[in-house]
PDB file of N, CA, C and O in Angstrom:
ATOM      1  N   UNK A   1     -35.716 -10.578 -10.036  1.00  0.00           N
ATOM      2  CA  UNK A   1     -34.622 -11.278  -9.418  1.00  0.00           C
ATOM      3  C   UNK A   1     -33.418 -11.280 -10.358  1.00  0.00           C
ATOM      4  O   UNK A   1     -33.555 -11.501 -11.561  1.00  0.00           O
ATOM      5  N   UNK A   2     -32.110 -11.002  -9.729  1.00  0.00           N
ATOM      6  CA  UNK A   2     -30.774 -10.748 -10.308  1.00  0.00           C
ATOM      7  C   UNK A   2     -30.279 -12.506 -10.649  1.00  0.00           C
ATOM      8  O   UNK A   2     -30.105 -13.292  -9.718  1.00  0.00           O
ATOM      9  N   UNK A   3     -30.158 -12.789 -11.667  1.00  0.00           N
ATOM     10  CA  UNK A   3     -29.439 -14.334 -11.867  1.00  0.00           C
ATOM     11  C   UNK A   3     -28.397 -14.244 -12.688  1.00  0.00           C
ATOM     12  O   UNK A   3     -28.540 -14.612 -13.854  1.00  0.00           O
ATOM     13  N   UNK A   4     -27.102 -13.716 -12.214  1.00  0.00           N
ATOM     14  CA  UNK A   4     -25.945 -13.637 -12.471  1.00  0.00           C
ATOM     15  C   UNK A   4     -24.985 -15.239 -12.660  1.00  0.00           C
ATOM     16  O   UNK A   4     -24.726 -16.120 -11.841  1.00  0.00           O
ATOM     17  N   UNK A   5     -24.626 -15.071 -14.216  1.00  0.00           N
ATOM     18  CA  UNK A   5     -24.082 -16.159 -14.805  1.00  0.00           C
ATOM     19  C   UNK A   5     -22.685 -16.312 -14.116  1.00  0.00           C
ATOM     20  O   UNK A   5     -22.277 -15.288 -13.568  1.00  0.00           O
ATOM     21  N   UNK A   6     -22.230 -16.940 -14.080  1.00  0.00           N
ATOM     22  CA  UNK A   6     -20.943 -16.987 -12.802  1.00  0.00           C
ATOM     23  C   UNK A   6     -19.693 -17.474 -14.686  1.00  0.00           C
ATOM     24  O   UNK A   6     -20.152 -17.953 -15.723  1.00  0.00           O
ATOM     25  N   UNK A   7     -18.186 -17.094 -14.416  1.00  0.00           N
ATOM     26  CA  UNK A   7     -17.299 -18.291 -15.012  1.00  0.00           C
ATOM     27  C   UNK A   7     -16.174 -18.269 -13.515  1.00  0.00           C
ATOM     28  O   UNK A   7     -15.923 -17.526 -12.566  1.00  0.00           O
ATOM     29  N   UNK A   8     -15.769 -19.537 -14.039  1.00  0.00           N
ATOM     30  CA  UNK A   8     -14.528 -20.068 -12.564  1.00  0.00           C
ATOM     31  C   UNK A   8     -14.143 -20.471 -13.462  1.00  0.00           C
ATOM     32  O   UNK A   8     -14.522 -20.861 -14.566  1.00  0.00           O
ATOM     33  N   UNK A   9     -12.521 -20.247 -12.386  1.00  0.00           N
ATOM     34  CA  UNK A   9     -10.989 -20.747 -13.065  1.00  0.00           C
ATOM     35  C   UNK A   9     -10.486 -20.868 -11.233  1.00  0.00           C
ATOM     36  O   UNK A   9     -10.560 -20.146 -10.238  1.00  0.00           O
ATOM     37  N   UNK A  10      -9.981 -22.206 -11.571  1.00  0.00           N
ATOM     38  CA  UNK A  10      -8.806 -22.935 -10.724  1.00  0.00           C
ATOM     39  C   UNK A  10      -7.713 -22.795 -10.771  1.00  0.00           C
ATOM     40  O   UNK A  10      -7.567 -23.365 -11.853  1.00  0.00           O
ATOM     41  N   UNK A  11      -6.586 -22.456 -10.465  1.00  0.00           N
ATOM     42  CA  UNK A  11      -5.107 -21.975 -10.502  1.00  0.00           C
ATOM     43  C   UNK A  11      -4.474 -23.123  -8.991  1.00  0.00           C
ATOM     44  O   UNK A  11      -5.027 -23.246  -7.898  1.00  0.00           O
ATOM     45  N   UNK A  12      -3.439 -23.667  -9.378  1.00  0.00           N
ATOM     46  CA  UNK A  12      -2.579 -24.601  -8.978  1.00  0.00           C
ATOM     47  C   UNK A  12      -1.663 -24.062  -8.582  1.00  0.00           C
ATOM     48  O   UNK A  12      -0.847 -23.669  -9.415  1.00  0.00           O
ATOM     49  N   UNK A  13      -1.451 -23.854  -7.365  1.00  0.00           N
ATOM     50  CA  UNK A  13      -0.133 -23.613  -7.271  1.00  0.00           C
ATOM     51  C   UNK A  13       1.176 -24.799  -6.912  1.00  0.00           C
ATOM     52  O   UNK A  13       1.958 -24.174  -6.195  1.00  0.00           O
ATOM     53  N   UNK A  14       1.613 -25.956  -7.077  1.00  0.00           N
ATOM     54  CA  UNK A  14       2.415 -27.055  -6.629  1.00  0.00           C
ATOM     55  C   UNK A  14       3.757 -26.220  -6.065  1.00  0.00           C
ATOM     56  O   UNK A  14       4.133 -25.054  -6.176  1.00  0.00           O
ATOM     57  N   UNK A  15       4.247 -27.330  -5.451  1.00  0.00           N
ATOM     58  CA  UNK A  15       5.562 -27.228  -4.848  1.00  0.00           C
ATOM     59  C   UNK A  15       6.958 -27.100  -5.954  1.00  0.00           C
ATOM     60  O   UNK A  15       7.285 -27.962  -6.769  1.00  0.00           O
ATOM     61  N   UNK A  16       7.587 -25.896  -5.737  1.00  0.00           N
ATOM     62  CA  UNK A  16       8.820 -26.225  -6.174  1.00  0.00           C
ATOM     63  C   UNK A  16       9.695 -25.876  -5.474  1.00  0.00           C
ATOM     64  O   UNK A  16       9.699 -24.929  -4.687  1.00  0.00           O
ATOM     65  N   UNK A  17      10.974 -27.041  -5.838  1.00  0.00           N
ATOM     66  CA  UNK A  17      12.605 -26.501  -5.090  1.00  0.00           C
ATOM     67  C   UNK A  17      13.168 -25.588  -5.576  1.00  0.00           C
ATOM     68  O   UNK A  17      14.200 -25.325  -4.959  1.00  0.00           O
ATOM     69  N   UNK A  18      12.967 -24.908  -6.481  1.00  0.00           N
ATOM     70  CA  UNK A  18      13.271 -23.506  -6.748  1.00  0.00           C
ATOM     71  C   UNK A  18      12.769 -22.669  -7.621  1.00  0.00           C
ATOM     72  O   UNK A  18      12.235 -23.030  -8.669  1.00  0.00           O
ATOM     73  N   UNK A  19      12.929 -21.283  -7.189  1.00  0.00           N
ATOM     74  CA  UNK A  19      12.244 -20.094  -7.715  1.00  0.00           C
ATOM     75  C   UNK A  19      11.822 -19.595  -6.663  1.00  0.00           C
ATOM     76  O   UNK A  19      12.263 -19.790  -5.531  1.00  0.00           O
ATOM     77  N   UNK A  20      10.766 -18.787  -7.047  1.00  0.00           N
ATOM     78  CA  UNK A  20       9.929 -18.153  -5.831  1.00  0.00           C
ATOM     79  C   UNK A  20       9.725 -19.154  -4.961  1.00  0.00           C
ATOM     80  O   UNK A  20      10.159 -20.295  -5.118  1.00  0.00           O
ATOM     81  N   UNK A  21       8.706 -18.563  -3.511  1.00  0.00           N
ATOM     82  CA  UNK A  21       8.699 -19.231  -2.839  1.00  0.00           C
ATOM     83  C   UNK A  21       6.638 -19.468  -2.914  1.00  0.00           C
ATOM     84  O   UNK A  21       5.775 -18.705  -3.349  1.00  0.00           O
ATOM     85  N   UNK A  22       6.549 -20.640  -2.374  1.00  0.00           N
ATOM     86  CA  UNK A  22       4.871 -20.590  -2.183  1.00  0.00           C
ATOM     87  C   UNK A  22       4.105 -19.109  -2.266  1.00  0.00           C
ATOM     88  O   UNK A  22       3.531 -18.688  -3.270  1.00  0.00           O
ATOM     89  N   UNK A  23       4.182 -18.651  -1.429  1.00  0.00           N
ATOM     90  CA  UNK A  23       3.726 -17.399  -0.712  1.00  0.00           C
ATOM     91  C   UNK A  23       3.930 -16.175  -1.930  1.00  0.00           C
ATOM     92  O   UNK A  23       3.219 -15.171  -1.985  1.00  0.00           O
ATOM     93  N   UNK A  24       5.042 -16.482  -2.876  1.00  0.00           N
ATOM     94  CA  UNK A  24       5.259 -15.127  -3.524  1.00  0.00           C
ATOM     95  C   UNK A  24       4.888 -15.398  -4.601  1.00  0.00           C
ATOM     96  O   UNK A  24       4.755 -14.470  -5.398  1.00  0.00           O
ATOM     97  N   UNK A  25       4.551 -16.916  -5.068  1.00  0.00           N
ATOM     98  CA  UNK A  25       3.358 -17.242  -6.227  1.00  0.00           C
ATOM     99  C   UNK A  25       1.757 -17.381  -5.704  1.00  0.00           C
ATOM    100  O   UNK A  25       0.871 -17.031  -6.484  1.00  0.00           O
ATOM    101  N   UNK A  26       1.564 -17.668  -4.966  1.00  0.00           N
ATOM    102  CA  UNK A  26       0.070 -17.754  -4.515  1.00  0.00           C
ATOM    103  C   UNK A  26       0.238 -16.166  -4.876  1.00  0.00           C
ATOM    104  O   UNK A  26      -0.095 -16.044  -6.055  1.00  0.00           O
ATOM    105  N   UNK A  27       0.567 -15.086  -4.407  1.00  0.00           N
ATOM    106  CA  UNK A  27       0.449 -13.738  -3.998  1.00  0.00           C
ATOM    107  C   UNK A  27       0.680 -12.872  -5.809  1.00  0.00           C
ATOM    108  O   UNK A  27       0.210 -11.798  -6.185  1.00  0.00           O
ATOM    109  N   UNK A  28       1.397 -13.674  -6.433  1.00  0.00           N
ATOM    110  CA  UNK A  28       1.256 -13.303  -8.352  1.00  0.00           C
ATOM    111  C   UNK A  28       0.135 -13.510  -8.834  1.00  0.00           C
ATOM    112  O   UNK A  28      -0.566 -12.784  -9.538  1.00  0.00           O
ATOM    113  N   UNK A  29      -0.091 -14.908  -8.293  1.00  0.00           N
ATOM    114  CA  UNK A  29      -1.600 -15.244  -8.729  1.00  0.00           C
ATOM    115  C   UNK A  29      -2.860 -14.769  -8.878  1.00  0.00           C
ATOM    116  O   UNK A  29      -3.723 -14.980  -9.731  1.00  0.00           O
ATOM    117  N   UNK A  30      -2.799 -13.640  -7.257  1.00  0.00           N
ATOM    118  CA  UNK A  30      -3.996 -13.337  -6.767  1.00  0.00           C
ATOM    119  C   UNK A  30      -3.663 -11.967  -7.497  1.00  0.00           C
ATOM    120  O   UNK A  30      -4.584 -11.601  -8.227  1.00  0.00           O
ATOM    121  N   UNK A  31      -2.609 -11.160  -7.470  1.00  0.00           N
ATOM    122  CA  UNK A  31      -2.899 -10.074  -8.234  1.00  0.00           C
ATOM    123  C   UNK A  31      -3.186  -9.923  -9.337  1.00  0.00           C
ATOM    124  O   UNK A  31      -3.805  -8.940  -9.742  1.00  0.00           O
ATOM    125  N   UNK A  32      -2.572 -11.401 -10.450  1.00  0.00           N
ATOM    126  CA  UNK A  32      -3.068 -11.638 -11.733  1.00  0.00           C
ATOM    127  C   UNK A  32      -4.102 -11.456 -11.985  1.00  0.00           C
ATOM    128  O   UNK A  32      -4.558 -10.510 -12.627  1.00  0.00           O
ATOM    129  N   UNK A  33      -5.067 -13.007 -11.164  1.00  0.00           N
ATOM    130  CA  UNK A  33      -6.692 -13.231 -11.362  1.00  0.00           C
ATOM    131  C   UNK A  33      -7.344 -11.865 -10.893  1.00  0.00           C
ATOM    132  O   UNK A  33      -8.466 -11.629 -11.343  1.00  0.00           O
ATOM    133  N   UNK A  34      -6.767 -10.939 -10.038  1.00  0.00           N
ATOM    134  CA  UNK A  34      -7.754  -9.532  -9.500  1.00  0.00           C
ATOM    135  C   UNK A  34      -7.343  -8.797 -10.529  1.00  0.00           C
ATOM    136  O   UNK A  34      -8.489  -8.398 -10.736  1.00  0.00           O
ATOM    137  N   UNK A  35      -6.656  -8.199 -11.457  1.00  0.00           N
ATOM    138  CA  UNK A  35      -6.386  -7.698 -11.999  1.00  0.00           C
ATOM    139  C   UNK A  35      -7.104  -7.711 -13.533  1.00  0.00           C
ATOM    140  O   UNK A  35      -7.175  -6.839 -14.400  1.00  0.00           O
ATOM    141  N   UNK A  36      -7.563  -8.994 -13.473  1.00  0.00           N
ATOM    142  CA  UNK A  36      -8.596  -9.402 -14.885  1.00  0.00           C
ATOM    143  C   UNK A  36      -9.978  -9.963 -14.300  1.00  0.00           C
ATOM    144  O   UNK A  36     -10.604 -10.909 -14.778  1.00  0.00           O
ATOM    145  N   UNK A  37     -10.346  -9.192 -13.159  1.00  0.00           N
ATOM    146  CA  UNK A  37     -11.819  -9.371 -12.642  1.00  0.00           C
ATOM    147  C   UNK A  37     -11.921 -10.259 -11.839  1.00  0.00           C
ATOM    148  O   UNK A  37     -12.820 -10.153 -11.005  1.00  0.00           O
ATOM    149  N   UNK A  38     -11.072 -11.396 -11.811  1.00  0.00           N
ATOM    150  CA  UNK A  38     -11.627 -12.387 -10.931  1.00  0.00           C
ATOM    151  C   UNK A  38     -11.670 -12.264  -9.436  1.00  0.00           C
ATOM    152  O   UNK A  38     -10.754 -11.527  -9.069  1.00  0.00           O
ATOM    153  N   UNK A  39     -12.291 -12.648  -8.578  1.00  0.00           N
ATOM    154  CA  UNK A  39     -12.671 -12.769  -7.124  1.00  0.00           C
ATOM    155  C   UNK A  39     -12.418 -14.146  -6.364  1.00  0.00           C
ATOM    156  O   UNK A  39     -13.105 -15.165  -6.428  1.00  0.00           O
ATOM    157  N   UNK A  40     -11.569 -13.981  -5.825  1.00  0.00           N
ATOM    158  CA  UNK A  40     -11.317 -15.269  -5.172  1.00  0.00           C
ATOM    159  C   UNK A  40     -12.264 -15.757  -4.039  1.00  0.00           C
ATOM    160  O   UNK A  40     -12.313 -15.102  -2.998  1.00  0.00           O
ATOM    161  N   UNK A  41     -12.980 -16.819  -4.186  1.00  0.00           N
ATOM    162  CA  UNK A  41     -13.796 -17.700  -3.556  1.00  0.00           C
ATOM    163  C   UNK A  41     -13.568 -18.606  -2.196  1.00  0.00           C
ATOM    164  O   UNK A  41     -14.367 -18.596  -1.259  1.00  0.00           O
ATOM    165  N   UNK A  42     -12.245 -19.467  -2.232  1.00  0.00           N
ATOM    166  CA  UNK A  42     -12.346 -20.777  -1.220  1.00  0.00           C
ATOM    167  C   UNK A  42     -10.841 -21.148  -2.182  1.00  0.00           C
ATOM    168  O   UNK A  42     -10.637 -21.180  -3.396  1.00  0.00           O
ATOM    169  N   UNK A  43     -10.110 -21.353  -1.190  1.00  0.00           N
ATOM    170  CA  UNK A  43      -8.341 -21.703  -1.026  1.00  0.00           C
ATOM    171  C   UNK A  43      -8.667 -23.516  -0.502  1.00  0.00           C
ATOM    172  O   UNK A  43      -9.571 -24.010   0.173  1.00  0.00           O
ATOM    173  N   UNK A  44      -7.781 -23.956  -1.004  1.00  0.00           N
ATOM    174  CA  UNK A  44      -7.912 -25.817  -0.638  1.00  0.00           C
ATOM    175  C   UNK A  44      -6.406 -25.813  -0.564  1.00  0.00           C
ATOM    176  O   UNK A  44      -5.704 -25.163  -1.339  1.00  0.00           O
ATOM    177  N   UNK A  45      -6.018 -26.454   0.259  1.00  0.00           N
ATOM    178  CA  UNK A  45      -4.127 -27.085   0.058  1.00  0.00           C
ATOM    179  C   UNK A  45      -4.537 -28.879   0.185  1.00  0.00           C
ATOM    180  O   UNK A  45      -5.591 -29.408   0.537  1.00  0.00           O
ATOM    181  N   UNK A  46      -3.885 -29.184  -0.036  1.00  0.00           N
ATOM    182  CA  UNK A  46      -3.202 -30.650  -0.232  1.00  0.00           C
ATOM    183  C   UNK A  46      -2.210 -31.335   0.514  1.00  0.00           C
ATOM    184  O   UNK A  46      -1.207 -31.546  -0.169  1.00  0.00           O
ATOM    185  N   UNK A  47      -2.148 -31.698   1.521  1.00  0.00           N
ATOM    186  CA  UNK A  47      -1.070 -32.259   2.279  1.00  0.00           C
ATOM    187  C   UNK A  47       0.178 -32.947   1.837  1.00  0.00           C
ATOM    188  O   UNK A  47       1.379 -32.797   2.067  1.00  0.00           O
ATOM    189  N   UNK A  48      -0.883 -34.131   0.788  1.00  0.00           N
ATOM    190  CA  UNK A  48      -0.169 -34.535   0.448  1.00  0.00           C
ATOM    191  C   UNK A  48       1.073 -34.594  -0.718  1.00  0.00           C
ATOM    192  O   UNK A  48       1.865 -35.536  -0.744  1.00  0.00           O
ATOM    193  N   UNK A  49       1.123 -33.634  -1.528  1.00  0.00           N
ATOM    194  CA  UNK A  49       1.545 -33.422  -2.773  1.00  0.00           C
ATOM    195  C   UNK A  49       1.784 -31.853  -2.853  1.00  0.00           C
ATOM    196  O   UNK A  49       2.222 -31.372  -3.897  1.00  0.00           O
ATOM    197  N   UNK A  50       1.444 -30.905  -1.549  1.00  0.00           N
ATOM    198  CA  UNK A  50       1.880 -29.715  -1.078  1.00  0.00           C
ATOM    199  C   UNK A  50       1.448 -28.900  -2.190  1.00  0.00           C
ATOM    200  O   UNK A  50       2.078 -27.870  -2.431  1.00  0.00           O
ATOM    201  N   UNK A  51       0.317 -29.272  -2.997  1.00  0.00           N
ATOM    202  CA  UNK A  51      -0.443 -27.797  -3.768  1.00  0.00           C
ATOM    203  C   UNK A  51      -1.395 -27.269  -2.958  1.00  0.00           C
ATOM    204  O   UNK A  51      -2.151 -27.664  -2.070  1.00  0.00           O
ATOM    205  N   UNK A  52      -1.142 -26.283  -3.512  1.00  0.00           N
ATOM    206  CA  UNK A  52      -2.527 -25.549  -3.081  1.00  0.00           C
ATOM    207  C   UNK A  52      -3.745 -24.600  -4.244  1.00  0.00           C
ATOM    208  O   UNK A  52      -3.447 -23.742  -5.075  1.00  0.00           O
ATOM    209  N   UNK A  53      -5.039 -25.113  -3.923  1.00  0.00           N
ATOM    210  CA  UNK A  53      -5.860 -24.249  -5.046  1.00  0.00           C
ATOM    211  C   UNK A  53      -6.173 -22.951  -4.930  1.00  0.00           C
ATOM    212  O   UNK A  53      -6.366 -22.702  -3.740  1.00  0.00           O
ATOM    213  N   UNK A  54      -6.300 -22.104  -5.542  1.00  0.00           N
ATOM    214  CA  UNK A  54      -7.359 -21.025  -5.270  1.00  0.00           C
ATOM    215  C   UNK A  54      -8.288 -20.960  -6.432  1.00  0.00           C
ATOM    216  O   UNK A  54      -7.786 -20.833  -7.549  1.00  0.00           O
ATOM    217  N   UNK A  55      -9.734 -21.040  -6.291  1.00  0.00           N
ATOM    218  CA  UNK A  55     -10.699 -21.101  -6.903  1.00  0.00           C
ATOM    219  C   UNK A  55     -11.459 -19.501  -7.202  1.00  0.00           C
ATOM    220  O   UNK A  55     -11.918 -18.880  -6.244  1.00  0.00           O
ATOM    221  N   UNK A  56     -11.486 -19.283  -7.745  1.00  0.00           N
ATOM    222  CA  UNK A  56     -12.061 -17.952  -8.661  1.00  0.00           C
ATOM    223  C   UNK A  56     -13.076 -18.186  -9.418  1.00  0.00           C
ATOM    224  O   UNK A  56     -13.229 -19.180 -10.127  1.00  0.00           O
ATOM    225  N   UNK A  57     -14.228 -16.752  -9.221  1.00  0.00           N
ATOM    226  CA  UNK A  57     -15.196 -16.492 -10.200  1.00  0.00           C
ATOM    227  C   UNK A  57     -15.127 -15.165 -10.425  1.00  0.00           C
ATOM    228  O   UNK A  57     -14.654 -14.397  -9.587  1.00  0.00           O
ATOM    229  N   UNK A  58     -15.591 -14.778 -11.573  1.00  0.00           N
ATOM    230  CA  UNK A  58     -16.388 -13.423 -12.248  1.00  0.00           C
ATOM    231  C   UNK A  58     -17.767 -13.852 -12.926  1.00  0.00           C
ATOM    232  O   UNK A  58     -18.329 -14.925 -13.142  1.00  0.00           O
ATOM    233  N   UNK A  59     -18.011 -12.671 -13.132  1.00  0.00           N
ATOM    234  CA  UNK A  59     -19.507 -12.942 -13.725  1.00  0.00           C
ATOM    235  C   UNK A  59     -18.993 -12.880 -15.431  1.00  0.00           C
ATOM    236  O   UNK A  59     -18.090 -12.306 -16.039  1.00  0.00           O
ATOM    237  N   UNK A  60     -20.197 -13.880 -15.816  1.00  0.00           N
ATOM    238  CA  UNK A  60     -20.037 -14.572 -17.208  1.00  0.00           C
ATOM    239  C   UNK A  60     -19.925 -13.163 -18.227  1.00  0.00           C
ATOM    240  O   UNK A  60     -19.786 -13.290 -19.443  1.00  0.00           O
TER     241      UNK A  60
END
């Protein structure tokens, strides 16, 4: 049996009034974390405080 050690990293994306927009940092993010192995898992937003997570693993 394969028992693959997992690591995760959480990345934040919050709200700002300027710069990029949501969409064109979530979208840095994801090429960042893919770009150094990671695999994105399960996205969460926040209503209230307008972040949003994306949760990432690679193997240990």
């Amino acid at each position: 049996m394969n028992h693959t050690q997992w690591k995760y990293h959480v990345s934040e994306i919050g709200l700002q009034l300027f710069g990029a927009s949501a969409f064109d940092r979530i979208r840095e993010e994801l090429d960042k974390r893919g770009a150094l192995g990671w695999e994105l898992v399960t996205v969460a937003h926040n209503s209230n405080n307008s972040s949003t997570w994306l949760y990432f693993k690679k193997p240990a």
